[in-house]
Every structure is written in C-alpha cells, then in structure tokens.
MILO-622262 format. One record per residue (C-alpha): residue number from 1; residue in one letter; x, y, z. Coordinates in pm, 1 decimal, always signed. Layout:
BEGIN
<site><num>NUM</num><residu>A</residu><xx>X</xx><yy>Y</yy><zz>Z</zz></site>
...
# end
This chain:
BEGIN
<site><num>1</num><residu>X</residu><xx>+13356.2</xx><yy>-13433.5</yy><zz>-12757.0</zz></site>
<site><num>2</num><residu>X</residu><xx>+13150.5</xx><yy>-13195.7</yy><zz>-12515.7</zz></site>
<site><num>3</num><residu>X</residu><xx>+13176.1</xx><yy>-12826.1</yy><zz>-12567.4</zz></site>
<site><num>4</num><residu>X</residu><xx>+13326.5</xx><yy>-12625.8</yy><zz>-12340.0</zz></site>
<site><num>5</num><residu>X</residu><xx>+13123.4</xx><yy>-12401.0</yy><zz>-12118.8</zz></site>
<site><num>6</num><residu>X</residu><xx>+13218.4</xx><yy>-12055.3</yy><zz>-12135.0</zz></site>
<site><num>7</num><residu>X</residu><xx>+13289.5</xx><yy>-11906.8</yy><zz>-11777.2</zz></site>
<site><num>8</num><residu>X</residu><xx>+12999.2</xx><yy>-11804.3</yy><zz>-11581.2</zz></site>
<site><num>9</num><residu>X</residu><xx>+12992.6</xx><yy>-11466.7</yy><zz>-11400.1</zz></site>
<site><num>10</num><residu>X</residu><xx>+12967.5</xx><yy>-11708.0</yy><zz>-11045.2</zz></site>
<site><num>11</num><residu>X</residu><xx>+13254.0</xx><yy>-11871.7</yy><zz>-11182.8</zz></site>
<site><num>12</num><residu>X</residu><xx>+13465.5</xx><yy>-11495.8</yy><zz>-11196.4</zz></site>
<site><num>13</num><residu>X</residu><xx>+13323.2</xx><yy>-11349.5</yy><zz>-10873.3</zz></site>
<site><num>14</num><residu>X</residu><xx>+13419.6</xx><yy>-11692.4</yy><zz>-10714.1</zz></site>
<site><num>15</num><residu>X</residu><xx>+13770.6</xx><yy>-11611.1</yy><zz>-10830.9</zz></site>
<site><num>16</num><residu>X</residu><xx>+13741.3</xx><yy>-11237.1</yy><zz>-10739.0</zz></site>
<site><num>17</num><residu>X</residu><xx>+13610.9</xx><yy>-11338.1</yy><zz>-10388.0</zz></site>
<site><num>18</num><residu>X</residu><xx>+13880.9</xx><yy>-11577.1</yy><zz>-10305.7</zz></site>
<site><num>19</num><residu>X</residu><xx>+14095.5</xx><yy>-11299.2</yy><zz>-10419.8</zz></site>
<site><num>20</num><residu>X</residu><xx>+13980.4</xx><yy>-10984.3</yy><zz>-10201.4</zz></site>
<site><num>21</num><residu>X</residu><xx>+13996.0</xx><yy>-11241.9</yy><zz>-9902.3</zz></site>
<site><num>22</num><residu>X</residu><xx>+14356.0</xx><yy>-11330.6</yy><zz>-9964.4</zz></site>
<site><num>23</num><residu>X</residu><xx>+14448.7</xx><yy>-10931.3</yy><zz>-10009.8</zz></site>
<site><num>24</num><residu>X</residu><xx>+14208.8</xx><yy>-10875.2</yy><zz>-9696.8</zz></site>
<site><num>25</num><residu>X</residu><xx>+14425.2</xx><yy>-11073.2</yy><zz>-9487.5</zz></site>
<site><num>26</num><residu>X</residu><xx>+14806.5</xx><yy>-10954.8</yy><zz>-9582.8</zz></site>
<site><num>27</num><residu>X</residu><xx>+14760.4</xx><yy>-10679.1</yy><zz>-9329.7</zz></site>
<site><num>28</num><residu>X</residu><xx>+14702.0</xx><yy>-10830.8</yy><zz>-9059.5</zz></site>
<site><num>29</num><residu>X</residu><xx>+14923.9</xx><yy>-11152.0</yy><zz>-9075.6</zz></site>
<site><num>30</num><residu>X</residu><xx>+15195.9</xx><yy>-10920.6</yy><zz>-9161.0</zz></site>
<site><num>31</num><residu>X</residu><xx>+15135.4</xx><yy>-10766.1</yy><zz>-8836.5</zz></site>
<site><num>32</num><residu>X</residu><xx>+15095.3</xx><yy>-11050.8</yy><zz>-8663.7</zz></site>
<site><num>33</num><residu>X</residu><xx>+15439.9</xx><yy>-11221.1</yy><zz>-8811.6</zz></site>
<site><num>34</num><residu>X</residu><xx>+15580.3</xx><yy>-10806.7</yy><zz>-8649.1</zz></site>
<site><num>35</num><residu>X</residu><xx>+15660.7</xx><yy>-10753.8</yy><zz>-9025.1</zz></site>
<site><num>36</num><residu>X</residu><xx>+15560.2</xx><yy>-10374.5</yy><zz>-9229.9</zz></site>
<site><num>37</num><residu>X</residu><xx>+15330.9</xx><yy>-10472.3</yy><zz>-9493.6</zz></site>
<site><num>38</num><residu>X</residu><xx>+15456.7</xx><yy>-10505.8</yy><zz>-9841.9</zz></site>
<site><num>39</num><residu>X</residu><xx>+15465.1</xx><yy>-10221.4</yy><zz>-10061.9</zz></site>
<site><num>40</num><residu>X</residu><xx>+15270.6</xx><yy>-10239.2</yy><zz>-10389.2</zz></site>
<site><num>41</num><residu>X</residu><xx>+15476.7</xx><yy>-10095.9</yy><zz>-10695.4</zz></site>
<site><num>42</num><residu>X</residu><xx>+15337.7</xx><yy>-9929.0</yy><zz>-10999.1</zz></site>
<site><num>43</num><residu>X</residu><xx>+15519.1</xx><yy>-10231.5</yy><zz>-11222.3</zz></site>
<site><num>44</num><residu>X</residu><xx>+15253.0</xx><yy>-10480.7</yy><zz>-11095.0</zz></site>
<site><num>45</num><residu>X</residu><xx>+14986.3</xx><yy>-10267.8</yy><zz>-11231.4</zz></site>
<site><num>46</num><residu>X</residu><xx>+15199.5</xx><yy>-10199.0</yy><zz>-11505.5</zz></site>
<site><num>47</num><residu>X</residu><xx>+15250.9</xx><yy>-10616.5</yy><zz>-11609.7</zz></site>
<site><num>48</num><residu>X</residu><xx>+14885.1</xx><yy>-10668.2</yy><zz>-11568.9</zz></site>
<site><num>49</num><residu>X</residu><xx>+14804.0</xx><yy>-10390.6</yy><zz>-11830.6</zz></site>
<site><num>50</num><residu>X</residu><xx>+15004.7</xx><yy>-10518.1</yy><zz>-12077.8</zz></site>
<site><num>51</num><residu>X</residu><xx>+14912.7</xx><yy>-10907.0</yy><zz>-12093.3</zz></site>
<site><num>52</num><residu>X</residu><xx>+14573.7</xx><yy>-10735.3</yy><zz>-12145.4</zz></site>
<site><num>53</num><residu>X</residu><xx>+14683.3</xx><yy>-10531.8</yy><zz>-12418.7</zz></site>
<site><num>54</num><residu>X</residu><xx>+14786.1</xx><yy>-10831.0</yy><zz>-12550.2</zz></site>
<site><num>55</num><residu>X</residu><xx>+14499.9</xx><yy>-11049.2</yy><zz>-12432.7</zz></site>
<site><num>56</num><residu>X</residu><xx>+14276.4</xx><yy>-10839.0</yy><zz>-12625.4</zz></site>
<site><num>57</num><residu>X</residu><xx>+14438.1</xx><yy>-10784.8</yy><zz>-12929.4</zz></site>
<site><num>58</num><residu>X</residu><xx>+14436.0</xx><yy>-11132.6</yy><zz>-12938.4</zz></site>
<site><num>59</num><residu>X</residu><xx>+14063.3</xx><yy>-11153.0</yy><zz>-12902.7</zz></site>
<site><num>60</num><residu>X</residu><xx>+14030.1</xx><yy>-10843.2</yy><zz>-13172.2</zz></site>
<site><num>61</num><residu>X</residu><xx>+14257.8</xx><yy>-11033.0</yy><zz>-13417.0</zz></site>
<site><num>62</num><residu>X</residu><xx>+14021.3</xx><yy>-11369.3</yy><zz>-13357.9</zz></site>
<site><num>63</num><residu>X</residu><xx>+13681.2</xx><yy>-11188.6</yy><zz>-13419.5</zz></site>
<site><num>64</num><residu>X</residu><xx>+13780.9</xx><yy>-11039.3</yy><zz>-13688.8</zz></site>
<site><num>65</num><residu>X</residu><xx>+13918.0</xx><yy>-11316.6</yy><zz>-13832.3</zz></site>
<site><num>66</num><residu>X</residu><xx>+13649.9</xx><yy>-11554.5</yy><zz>-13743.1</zz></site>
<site><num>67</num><residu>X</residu><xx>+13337.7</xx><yy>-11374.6</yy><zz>-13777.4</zz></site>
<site><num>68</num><residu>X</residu><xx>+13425.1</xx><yy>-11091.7</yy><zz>-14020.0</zz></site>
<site><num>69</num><residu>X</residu><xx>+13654.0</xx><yy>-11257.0</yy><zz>-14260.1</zz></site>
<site><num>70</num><residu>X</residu><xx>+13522.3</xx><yy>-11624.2</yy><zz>-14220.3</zz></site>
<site><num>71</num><residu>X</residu><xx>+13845.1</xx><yy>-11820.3</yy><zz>-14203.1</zz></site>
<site><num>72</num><residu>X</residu><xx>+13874.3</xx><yy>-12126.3</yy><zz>-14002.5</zz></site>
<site><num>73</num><residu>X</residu><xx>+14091.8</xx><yy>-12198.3</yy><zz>-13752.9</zz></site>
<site><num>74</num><residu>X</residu><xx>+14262.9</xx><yy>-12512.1</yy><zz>-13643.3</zz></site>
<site><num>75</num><residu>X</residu><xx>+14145.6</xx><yy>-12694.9</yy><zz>-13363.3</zz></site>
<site><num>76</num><residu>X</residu><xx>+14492.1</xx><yy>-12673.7</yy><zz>-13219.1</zz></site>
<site><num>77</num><residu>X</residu><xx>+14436.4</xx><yy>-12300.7</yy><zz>-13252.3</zz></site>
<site><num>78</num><residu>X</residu><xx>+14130.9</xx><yy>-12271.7</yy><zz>-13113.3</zz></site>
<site><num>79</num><residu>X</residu><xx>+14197.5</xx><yy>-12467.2</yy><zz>-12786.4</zz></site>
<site><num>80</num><residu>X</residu><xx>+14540.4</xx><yy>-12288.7</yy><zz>-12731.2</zz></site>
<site><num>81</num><residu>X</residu><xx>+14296.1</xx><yy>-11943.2</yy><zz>-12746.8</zz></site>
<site><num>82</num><residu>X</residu><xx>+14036.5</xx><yy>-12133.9</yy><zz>-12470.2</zz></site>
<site><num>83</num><residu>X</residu><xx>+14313.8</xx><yy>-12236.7</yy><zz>-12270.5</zz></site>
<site><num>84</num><residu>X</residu><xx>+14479.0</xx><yy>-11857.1</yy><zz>-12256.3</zz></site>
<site><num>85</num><residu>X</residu><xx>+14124.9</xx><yy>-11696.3</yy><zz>-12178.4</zz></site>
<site><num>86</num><residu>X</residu><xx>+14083.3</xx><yy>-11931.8</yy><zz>-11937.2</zz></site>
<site><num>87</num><residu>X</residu><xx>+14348.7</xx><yy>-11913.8</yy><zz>-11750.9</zz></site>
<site><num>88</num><residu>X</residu><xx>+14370.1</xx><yy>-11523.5</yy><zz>-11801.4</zz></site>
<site><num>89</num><residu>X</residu><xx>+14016.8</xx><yy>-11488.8</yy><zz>-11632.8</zz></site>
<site><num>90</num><residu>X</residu><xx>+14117.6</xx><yy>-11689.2</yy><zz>-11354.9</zz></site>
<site><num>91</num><residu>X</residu><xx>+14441.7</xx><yy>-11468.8</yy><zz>-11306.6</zz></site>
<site><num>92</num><residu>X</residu><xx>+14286.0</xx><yy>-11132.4</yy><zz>-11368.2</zz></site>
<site><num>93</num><residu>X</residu><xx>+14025.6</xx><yy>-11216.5</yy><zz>-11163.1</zz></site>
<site><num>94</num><residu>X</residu><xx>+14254.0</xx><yy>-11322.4</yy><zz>-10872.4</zz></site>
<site><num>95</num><residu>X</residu><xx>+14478.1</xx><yy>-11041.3</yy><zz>-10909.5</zz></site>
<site><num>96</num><residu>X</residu><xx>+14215.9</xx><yy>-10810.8</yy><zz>-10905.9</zz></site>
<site><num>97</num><residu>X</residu><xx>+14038.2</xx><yy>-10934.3</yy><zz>-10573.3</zz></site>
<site><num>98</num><residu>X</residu><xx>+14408.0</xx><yy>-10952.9</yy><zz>-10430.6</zz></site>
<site><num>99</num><residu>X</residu><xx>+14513.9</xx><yy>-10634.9</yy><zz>-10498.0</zz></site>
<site><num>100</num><residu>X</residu><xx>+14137.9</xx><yy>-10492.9</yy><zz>-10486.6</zz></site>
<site><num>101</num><residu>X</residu><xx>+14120.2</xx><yy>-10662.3</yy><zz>-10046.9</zz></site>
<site><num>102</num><residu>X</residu><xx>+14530.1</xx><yy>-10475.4</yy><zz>-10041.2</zz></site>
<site><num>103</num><residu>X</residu><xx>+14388.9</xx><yy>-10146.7</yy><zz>-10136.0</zz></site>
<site><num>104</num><residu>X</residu><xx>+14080.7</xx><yy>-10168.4</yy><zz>-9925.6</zz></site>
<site><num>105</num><residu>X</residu><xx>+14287.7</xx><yy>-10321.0</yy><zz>-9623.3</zz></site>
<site><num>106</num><residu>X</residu><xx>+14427.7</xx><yy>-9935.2</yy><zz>-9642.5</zz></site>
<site><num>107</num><residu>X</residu><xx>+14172.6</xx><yy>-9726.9</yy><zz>-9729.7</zz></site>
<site><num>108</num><residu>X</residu><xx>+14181.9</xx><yy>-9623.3</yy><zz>-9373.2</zz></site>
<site><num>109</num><residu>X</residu><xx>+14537.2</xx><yy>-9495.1</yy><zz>-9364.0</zz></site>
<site><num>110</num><residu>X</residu><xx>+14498.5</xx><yy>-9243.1</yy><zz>-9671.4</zz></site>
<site><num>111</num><residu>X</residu><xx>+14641.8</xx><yy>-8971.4</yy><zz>-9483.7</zz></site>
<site><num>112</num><residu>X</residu><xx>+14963.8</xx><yy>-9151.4</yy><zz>-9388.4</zz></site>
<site><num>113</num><residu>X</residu><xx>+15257.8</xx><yy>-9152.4</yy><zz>-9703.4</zz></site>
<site><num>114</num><residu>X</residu><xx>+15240.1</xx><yy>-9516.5</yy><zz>-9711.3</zz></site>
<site><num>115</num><residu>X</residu><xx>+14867.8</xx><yy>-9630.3</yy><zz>-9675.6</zz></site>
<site><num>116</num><residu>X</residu><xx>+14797.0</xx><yy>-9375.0</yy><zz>-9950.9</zz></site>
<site><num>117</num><residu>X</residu><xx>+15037.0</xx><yy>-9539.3</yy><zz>-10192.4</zz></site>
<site><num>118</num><residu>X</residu><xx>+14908.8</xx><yy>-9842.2</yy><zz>-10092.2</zz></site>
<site><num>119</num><residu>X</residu><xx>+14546.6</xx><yy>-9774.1</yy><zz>-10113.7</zz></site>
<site><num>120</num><residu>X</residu><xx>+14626.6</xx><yy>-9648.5</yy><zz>-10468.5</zz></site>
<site><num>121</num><residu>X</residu><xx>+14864.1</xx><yy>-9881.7</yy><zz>-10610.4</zz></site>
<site><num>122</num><residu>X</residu><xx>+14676.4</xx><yy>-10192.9</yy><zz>-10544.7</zz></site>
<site><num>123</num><residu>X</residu><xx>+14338.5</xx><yy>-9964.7</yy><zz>-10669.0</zz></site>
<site><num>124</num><residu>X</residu><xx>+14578.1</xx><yy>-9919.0</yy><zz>-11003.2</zz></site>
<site><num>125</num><residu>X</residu><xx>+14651.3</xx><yy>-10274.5</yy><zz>-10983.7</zz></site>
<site><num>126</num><residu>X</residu><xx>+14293.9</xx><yy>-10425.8</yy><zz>-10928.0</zz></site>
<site><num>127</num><residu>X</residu><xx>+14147.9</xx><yy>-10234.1</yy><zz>-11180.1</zz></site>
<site><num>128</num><residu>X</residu><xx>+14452.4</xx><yy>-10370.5</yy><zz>-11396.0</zz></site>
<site><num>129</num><residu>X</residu><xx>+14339.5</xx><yy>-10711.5</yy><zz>-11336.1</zz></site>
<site><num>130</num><residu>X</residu><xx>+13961.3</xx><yy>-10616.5</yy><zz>-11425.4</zz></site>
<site><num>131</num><residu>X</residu><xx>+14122.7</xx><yy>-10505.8</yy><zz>-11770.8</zz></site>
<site><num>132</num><residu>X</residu><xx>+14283.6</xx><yy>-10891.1</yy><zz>-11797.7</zz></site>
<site><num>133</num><residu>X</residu><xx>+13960.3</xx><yy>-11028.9</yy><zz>-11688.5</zz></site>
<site><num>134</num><residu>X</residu><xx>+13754.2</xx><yy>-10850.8</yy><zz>-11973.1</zz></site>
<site><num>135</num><residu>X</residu><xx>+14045.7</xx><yy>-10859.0</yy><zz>-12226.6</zz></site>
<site><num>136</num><residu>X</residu><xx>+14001.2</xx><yy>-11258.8</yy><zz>-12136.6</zz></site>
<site><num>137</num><residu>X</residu><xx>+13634.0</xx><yy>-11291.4</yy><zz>-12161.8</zz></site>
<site><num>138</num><residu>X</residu><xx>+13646.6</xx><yy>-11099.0</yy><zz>-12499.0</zz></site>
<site><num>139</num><residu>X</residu><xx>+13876.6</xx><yy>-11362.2</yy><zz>-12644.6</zz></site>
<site><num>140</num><residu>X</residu><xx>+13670.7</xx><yy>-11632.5</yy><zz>-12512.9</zz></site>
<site><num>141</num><residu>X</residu><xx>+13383.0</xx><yy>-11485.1</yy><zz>-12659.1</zz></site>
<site><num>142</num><residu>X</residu><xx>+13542.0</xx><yy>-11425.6</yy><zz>-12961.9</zz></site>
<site><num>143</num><residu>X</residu><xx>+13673.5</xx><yy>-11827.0</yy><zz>-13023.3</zz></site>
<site><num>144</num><residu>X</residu><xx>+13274.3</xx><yy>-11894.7</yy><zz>-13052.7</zz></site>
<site><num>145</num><residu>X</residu><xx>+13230.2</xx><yy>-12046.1</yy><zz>-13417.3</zz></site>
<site><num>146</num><residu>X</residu><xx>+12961.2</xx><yy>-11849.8</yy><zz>-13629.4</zz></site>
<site><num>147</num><residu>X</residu><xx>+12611.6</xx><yy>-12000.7</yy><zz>-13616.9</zz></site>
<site><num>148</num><residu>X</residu><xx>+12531.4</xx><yy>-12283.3</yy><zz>-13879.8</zz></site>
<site><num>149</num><residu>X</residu><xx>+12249.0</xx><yy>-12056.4</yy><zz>-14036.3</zz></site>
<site><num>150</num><residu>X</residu><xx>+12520.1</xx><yy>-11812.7</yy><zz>-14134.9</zz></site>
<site><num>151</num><residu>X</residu><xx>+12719.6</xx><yy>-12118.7</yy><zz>-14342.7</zz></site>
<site><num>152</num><residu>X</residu><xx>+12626.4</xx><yy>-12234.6</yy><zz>-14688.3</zz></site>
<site><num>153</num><residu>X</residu><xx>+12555.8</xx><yy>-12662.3</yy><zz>-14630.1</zz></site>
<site><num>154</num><residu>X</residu><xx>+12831.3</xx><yy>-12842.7</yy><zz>-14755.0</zz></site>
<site><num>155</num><residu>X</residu><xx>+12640.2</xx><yy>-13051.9</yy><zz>-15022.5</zz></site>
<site><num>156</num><residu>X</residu><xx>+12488.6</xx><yy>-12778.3</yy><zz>-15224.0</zz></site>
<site><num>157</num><residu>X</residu><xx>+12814.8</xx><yy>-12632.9</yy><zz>-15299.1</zz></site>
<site><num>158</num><residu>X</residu><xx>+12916.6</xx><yy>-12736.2</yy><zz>-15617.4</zz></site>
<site><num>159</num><residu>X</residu><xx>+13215.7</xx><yy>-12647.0</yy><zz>-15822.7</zz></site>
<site><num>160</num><residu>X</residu><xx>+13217.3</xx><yy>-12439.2</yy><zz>-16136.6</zz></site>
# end
C-alpha cells in the first residue's frame, strides 16, 4: 500500500486558479445571457465558516490525540480524516477562487449599492473558503503518524 501524498501548494493554487477563472467569468456571461448578475449573500460566507470551524476542530481533536496523547487510530479512521481534508481543500480552495474572481469581477463598481455588496460579500466569502482550505490542510497534517524514533520497538517491550 503506497502512502498518500499530502497536497502540494501547485496542487491548491491549481484549484484556486480554476476557481477565480470560473468567478471571473459570471459577469460577463450573465450579461451576455441579458441577465443581472447574481447576488452574493452573507449565508454563503456564513456555511463556509462553519465547516471550517468544524474542519479544524477536527484537525485539533486529531493532533492532540495522535501526537500528544499517543493513541492510535483505526485505519478506517484515519482514511475517513484523508478523505474529508481532501476533499475540503479542493472545495475551499474552489470556493475561494470563485467567490475571490466574483468579488474582483466588481471591484470596479464599489461606488454603485450593488457592486459594493458584491465586491464585499464574495471578499467575505473567499476569505471564508481560505479558512476551509487551512482548517483542511491542518487536519491533513495532523493524520501524519508520529515518527518511528519517537516509538518504543515492539520486541523490547516486555510485560511485568
């Protein structure tokens, strides 16, 4: 069984990139379809900071348990934890260059009612989605096992 490769920072600005393209464009095919861009609410932003609340209270509750208290965890466990950081990052990172491309698609309207709350919704919502992204990598980081150095070998323990 290969270990798995923890994400790269290529690997997030890829995700971030294809994002801020994506948000880049809803402008103008919303004016090309003759259609008012959508309107970014504060629950969006509000969603995003939660799961990573959650996301890294997760990765808190693994560190400690892993690296300060030295229990194991199942394997089960463990690639549940992978597979949510994973997919978090890729999320987060997503949602971030969406929302990030939506607010800069705007910056140029700030004094209108409108582009402002839409240059600063999607800037709330972005740097949301950074949160997820870092809340994601933490747990990832955190699911690392403890070096062998730090482990006593299994054959000199012996019981009393």
């Amino acid at each position: 069984m290969r270990p798995v490769r923890r994400a790269s920072a290529l690997h997030v600005a890829g995700w971030v990139a294809i994002g801020l393209m994506i948000g880049l464009l809803v402008r103008p095919v919303s004016v090309r379809l003759d259609a008012s861009p959508p309107r970014v609410g504060l629950g969006a932003a509000a969603t995003l900071f939660v799961v990573a609340i959650v996301v890294g209270s997760l990765a808190w509750s693994t560190w400690q348990s892993l690296h300060k208290k030295h229990q194991r965890m199942t394997s089960d466990h463990a690639a549940k934890m992978l597979a949510l950081s994973r997919s978090c990052v890729i999320v987060g990172a997503l949602f971030a260059g969406g929302y990030g491309g939506f607010a800069l698609a705007f910056l140029g309207d700030l004094d209108t009612p409108l582009g402002q709350e839409r240059a600063i919704n999607g800037g709330v919502a972005a740097a949301a989605g950074l949160l997820l992204v870092v809340a994601a990598l933490l747990l990832e980081r955190a699911c690392r096992l403890p070096d062998d150095d730090d482990e006593e070998p299994a054959g000199d323990a012996t019981p009393a």
